[in-house]
C-alpha positions in Angstrom: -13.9 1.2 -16.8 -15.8 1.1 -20.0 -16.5 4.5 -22.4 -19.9 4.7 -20.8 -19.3 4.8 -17.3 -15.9 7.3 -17.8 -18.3 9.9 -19.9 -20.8 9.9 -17.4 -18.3 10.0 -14.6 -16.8 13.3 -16.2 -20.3 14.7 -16.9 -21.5 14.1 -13.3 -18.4 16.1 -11.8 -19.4 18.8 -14.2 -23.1 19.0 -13.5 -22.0 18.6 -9.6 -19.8 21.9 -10.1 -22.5 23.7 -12.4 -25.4 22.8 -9.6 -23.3 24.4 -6.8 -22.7 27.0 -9.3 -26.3 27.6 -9.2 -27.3 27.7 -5.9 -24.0 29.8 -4.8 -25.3 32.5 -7.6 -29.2 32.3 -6.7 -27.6 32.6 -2.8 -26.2 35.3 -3.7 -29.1 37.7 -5.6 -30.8 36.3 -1.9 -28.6 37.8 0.2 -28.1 41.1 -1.9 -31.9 41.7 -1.8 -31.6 41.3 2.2 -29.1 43.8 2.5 -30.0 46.4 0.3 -33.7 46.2 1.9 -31.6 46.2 5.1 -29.9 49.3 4.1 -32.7 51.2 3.1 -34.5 50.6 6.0 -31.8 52.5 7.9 -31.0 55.1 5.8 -35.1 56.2 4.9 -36.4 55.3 8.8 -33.3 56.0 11.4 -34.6 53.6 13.5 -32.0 51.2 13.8 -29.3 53.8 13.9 -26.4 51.7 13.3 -23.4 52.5 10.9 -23.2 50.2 7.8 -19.6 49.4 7.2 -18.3 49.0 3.3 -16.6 45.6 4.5 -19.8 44.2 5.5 -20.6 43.4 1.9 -18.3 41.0 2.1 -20.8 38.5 4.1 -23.0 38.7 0.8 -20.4 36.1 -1.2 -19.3 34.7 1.7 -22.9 33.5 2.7 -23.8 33.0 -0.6 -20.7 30.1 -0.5 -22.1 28.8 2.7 -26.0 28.6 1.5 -24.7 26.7 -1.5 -22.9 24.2 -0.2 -25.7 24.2 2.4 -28.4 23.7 -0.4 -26.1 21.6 -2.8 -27.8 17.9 -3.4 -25.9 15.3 -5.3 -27.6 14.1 -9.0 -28.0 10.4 -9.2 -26.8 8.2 -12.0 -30.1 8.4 -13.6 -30.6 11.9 -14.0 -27.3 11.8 -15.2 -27.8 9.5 -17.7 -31.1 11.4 -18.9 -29.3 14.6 -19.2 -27.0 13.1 -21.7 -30.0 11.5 -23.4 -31.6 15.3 -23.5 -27.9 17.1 -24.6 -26.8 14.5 -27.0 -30.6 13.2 -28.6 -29.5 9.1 -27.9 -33.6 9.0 -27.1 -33.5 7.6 -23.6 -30.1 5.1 -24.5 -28.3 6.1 -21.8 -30.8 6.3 -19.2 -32.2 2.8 -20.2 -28.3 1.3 -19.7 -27.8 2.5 -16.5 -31.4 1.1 -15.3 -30.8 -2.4 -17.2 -27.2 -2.1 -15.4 -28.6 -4.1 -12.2 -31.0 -5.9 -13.9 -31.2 -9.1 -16.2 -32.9 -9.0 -19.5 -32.3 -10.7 -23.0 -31.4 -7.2 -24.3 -28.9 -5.4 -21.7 -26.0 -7.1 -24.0 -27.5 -5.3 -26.8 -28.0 -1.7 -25.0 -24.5 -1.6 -23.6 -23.1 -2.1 -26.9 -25.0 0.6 -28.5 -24.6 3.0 -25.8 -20.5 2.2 -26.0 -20.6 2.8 -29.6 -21.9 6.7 -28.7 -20.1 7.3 -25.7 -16.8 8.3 -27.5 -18.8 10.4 -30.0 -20.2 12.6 -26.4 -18.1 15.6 -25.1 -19.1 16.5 -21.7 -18.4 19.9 -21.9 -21.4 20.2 -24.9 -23.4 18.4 -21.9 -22.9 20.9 -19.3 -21.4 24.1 -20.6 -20.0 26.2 -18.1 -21.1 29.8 -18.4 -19.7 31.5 -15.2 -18.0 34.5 -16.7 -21.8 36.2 -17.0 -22.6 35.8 -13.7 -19.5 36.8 -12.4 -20.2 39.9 -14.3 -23.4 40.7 -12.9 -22.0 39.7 -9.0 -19.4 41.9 -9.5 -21.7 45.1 -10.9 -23.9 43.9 -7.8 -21.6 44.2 -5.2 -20.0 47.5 -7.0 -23.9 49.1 -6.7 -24.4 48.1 -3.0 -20.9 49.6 -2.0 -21.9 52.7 -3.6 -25.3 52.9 -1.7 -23.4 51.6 1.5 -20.7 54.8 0.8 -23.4 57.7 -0.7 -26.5 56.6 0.3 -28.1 59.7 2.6 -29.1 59.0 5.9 -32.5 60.0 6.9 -33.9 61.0 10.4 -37.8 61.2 10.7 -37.8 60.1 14.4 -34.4 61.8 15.8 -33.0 58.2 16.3 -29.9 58.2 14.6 -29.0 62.0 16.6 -30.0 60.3 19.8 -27.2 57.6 18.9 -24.4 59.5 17.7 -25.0 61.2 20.8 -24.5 58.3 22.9 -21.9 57.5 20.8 -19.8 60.7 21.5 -20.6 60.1 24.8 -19.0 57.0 25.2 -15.7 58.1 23.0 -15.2 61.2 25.3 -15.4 58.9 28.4 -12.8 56.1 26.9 -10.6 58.8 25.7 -11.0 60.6 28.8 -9.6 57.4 31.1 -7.0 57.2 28.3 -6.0 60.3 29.5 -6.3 60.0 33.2 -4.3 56.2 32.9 -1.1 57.7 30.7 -1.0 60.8 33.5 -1.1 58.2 36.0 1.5 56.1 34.4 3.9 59.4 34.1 3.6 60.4 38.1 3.8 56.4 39.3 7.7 56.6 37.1 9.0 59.2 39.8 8.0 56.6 42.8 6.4 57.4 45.8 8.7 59.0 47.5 10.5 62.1 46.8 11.0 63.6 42.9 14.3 63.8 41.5 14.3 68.0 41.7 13.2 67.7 45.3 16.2 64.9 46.4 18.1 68.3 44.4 16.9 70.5 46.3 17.4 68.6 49.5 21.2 67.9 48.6 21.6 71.7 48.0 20.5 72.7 51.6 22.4 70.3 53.1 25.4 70.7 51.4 25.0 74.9 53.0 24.3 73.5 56.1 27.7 72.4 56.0 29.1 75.2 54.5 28.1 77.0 57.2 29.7 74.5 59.7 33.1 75.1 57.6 33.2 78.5 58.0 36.2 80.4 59.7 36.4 83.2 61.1 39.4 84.5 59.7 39.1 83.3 56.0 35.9 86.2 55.4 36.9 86.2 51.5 36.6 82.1 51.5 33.6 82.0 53.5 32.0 84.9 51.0 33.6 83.1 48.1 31.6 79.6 49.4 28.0 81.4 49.8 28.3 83.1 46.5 28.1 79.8 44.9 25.6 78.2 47.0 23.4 81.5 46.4 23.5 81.5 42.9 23.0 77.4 42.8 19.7 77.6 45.3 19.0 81.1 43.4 18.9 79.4 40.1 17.0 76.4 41.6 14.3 78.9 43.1 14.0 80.5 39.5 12.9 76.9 38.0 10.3 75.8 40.9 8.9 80.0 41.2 6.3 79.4 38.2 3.2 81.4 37.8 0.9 78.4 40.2 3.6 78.6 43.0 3.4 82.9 43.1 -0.2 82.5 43.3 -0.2 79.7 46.1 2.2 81.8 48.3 0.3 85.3 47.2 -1.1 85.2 50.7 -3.5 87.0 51.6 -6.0 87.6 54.8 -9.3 88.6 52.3 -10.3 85.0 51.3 -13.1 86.5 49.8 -11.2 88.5 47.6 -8.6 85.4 46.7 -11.7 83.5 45.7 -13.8 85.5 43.7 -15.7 86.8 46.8 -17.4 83.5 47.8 -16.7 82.8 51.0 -15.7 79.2 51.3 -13.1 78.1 54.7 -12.4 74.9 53.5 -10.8 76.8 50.5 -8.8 78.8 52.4 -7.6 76.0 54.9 -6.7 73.9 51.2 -4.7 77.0 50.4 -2.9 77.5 53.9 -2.3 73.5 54.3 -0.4 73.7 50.0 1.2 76.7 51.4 2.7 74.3 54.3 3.4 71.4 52.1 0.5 69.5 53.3 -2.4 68.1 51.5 -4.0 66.0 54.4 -7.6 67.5 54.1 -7.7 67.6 50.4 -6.6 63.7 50.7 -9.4 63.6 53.3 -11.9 65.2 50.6 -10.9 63.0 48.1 -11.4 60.4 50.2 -14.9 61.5 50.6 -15.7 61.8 46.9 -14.6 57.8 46.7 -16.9 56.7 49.6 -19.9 58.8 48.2 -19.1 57.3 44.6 -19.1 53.5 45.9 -22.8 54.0 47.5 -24.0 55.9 44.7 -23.4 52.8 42.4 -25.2 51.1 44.9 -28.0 53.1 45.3 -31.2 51.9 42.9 -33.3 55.0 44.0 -33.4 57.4 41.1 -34.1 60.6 43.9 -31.2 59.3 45.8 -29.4 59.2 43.2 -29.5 62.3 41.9 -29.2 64.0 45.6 -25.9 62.0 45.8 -24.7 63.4 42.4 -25.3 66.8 43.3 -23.5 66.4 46.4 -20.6 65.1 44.6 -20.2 67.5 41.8 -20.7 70.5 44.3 -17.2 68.9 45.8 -15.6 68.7 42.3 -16.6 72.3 41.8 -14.8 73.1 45.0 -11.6 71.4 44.1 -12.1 73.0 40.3 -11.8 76.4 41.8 -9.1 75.7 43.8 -7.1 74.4 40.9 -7.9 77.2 38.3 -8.2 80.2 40.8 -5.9 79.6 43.2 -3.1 77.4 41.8 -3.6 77.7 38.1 -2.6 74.0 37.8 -3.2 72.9 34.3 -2.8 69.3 35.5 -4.9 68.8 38.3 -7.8 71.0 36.6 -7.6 68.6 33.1 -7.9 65.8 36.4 -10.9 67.5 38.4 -12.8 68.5 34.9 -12.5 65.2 33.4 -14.3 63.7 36.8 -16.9 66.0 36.1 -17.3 64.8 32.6 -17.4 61.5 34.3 -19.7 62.0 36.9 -22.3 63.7 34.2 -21.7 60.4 32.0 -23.1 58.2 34.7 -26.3 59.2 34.2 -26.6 57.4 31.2 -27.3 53.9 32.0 -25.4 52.0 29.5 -22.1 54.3 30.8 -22.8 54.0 34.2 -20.6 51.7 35.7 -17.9 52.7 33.2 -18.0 55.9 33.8 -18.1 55.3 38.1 -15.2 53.2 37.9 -13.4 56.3 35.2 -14.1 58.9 38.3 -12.8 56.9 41.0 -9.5 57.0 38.7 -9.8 60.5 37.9 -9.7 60.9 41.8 -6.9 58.8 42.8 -5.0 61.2 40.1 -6.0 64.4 41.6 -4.5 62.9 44.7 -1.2 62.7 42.8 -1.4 66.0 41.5 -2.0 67.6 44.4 0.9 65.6 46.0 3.3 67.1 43.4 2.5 70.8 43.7 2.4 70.3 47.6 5.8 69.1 47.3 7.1 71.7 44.9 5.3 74.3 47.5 7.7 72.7 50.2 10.4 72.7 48.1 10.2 76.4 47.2 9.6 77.3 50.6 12.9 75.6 51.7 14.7 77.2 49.2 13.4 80.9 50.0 14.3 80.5 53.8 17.9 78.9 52.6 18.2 82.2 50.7 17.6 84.2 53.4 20.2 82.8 55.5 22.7 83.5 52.6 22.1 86.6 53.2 22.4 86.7 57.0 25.3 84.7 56.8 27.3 87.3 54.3 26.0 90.1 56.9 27.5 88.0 59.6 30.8 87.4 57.7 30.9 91.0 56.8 31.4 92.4 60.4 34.5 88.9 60.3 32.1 87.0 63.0 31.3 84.0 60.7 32.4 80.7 62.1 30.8 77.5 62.3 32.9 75.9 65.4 29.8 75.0 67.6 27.0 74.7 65.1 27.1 70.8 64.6 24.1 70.4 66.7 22.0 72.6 64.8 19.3 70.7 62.8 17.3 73.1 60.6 17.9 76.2 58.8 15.7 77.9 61.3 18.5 77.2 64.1 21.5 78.5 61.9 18.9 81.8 61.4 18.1 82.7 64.5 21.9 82.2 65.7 22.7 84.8 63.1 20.2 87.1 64.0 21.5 87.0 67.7 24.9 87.6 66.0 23.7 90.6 63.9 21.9 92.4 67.0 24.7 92.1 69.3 27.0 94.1 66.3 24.5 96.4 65.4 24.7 99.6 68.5 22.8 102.8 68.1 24.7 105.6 69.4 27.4 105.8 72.2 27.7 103.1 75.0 30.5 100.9 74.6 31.9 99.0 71.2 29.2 96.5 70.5 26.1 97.8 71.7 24.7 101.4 72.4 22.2 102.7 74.6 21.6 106.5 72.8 23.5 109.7 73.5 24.8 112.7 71.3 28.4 113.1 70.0 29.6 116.5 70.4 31.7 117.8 67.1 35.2 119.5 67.8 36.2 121.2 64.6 39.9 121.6 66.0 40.6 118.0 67.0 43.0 116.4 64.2 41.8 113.5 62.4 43.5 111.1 59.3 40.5 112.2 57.3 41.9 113.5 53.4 39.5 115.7 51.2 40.6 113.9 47.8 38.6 113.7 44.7 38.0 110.3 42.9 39.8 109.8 39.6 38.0 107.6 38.1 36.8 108.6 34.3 33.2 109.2 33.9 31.6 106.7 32.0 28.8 106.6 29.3 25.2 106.3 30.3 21.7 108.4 30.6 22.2 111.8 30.2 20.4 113.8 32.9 20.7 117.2 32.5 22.2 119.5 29.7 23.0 123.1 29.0 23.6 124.7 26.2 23.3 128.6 27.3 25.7 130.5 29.4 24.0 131.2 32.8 22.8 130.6 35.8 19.3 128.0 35.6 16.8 128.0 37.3 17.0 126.7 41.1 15.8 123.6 41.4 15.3 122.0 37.9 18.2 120.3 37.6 17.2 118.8 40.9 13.9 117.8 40.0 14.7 116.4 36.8 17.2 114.0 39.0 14.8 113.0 41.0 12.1 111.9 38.1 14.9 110.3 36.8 15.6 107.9 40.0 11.9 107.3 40.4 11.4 106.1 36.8 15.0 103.5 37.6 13.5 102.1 40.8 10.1 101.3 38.7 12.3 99.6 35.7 13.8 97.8 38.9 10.9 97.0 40.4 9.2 95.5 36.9 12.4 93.5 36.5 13.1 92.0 39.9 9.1 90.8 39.1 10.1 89.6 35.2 13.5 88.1 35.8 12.0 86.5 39.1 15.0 87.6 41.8 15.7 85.3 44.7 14.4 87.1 48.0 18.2 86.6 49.5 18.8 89.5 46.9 16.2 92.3 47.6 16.6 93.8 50.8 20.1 95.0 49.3 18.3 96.0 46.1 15.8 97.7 47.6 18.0 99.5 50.1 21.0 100.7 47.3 17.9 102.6 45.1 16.4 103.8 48.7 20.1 105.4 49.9 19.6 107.0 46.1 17.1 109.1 47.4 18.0 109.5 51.0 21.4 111.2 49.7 19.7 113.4 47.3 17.6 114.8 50.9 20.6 115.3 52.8 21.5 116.8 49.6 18.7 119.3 49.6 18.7 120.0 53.5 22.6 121.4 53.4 
């Protein structure tokens, strides 16, 4: 390769690099004049409410990169060659070489030999000088004055656009964060199964394992059989405590005023909800629900705005029906985050870009409720179970006490109703009133013979006292008043049964324990009559 060609090789790569130089940079100013005009027309107008991200500045360099290379056109050997001419003042020497190149003429011997002589003499660099570190410069304080507009600009509203948006924008957050919600509640009830929860297989296990405690029972062994309920009453006992919360009082709070147990509206299919949760059963909420599906399914059908709207209002009355039943009645937190975030749901599909989004959100919303209302139906059950299990605790210890608990016979019997009602028999034909025989009495009156002998012993108890309330105290010599000391007793028992009564509520007793409660702080009183009539 001779000095000629090699100089105007290296000064064509560098005009090829400085041209796409060029047209990168003038790409560049382009495209930052577009998006700060872009920019201020949604900042000053609001009518393409649309938030600017900071990293969309990057598509200014980026596109400037593509535009140049897009734009970029090669020099030719000529220009080249005139350049050089232009830079290095050879007055046309190189440009006439490379057009005598392909040509014959009596003086191309003469031309290449004076254009070899200069070509060592030519730096390319003086050529084409490469002065990027300016425009670099002014790129760079460019990009930093659009970020700073992007970041602080202020957005204007003149037409209520951008409000309108950010509106529908909120909209559409609430309603994905809201079947967020519904899917990770869904995904916490599916991990118990569908059949029963783990404290409900507990609480079976518990009543059968009394069931057969009371088929083990003897007769004779009344300390072991009294020994053996203890500890199944305090296990269901402390069971009962755990599934007794403040929704499960309410749902079995029965009472025969529906108008006062919701709010004074008088609405049946309320109080048939309540009775069925009271039973365990949720087969005409599912039935409702049900309902609320079909109705949602034609209503995303229907292209008639009237019809539409009828069908909404249909719907949401239903919803408000179930809302009341969850936050008046059951005071489930659960289901009424469920049934509230279907209302939300059914008021987003008005919108017509949520629509179907937030259609397809209520039918899950639904199918959750229906778990919900599963679970507290269950727990309902379960409490129930445990309350009547109590209760024949306590029969049981009754029947043990009079030394007639025995299960021989009883391994037919199925359900804690059967072992109940066999105790009751048991308990009625001990219990006489009267005179008639040694099991059961028909009446009479007992005549009293003061002069008959008798084992009885007049003896004193030696036990110390011990310390507790003081009731009464005198510190004059004399006889008091009749009657004070009495009275002051008797306030004194009323204002213990009321502290019992507010703690049986607080500490949430087992009902196998307060008929004996109740009856110890009644005989308190009943002695303090007989008391007063002697």
């Amino acid at each position: 390769m001779t000095e000629t060609a090699q100089m105007l090789k290296q000064v064509g790569l560098r005009q090829r690099l400085a041209l796409f130089g060029r047209r990168c940079y003038v790409s560049f100013y382009v495209l930052a004049g577009l998006y700060a005009a872009v920019l201020l027309t949604f900042r000053l107008t609001g009518k393409f409410p649309s938030r600017i991200d900071p990293y969309t500045l990057l598509a200014i360099p980026a596109g400037a990169l593509v535009l140049g290379f897009l734009l970029y056109r090669r020099p030719t050997d000529p220009e080249l060659a005139r350049l050089v001419d232009q830079r290095s003042g050879t007055k046309d020497l190189y440009l006439t070489a490379t057009l005598l190149e392909k040509s014959p003429g009596e003086y191309k011997p003469l031309v290449a030999r004076d254009a070899e002589q200069h070509a060592s003499e030519i730096k390319p660099d003086s050529v084409v000088p490469f002065t990027w570190q300016r425009r670099l410069l002014n790129s760079a304080v460019t990009l930093g004055v659009l970020l700073a507009a992007t970041l602080w600009f202020p957005q204007f509203d003149p037409f209520g656009d951008v409000q309108a948006a950010q509106a529908e924008e909120n909209r559409k957050k609430d309603l994905q964060e809201s079947r967020k919600a519904t899917k990770l509640r869904t995904a916490q009830l599916k991990k118990k199964g569908d059949g029963l929860s783990e404290e409900s297989k507990q609480v079976e296990k518990a009543i059968e394992d009394l069931k057969k405690a009371f088929q083990t029972a003897k007769r004779e062994d009344r300390k072991g059989n009294a020994q053996k309920l203890a500890e199944h009453q305090k296990k269901l006992g402390e069971k009962w405590r755990k599934l007794n919360n403040k929704k499960l009082k309410d749902l079995f709070s029965k009472s025969e005023d529906s108008n006062q147990n919701f709010g004074g509206i008088k609405k049946a299919k309320l109080v048939k909800w309540t009775r069925e949760l009271q039973d365990g059963s949720t087969e005409s909420l599912q039935k409702e629900i049900d309902l609320i599906k079909a109705e949602l399914q034609k209503l995303a059908k229907t292209k008639d705005p009237v019809k539409k709207a009828e069908m909404r209002e249909k719907i949401k009355q239903r919803l408000r029906d179930m809302e009341e039943l969850a936050s008046s009645k059951l005071d489930s937190k659960p289901l009424a985050a469920a049934v509230k975030r279907a209302m939300k749901q059914l008021e987003a599909s008005k919108r017509e870009g949520l629509s179907t989004e937030a259609l397809e959100a209520l039918s899950e919303s639904m199918d959750l409720t229906k778990m919900e209302l599963r679970e507290i139906a269950q727990s309902a059950k379960d409490l129930e179970n445990l309350e009547q299990a109590l209760e024949a605790i306590q029969q049981a210890k009754q029947v043990n006490g009079k030394g007639e608990l025995d299960g021989e016979g009883m391994e037919e019997f199925q359900s804690l109703e059967d072992y109940e009602e066999y105790y009751e028999q048991l308990l009625a034909q001990r219990d006489g009133n009267g005179t008639g025989g040694d099991q059961n009495g028909r009446g009479g009156t007992v005549e009293e013979n003061d002069d008959e002998d008798s084992t009885f012993v007049n003896e004193k108890s030696p036990a110390k006292i011990r310390p507790g309330k003081v009731l009464l105290t005198l510190k004059d010599k004399g006889l008091s008043d009749r009657g004070d000391a009495k009275q002051e007793y008797r306030e004194s028992i009323q204002k213990v049964k009321q502290g019992v009564a507010e703690a049986i509520v607080k500490e949430q007793i087992p009902p196998g324990y307060l008929d004996g409660i109740k009856s110890y702080f009644d005989s308190l009183d009943d002695g303090d009559k007989d008391q007063s009539n002697k």
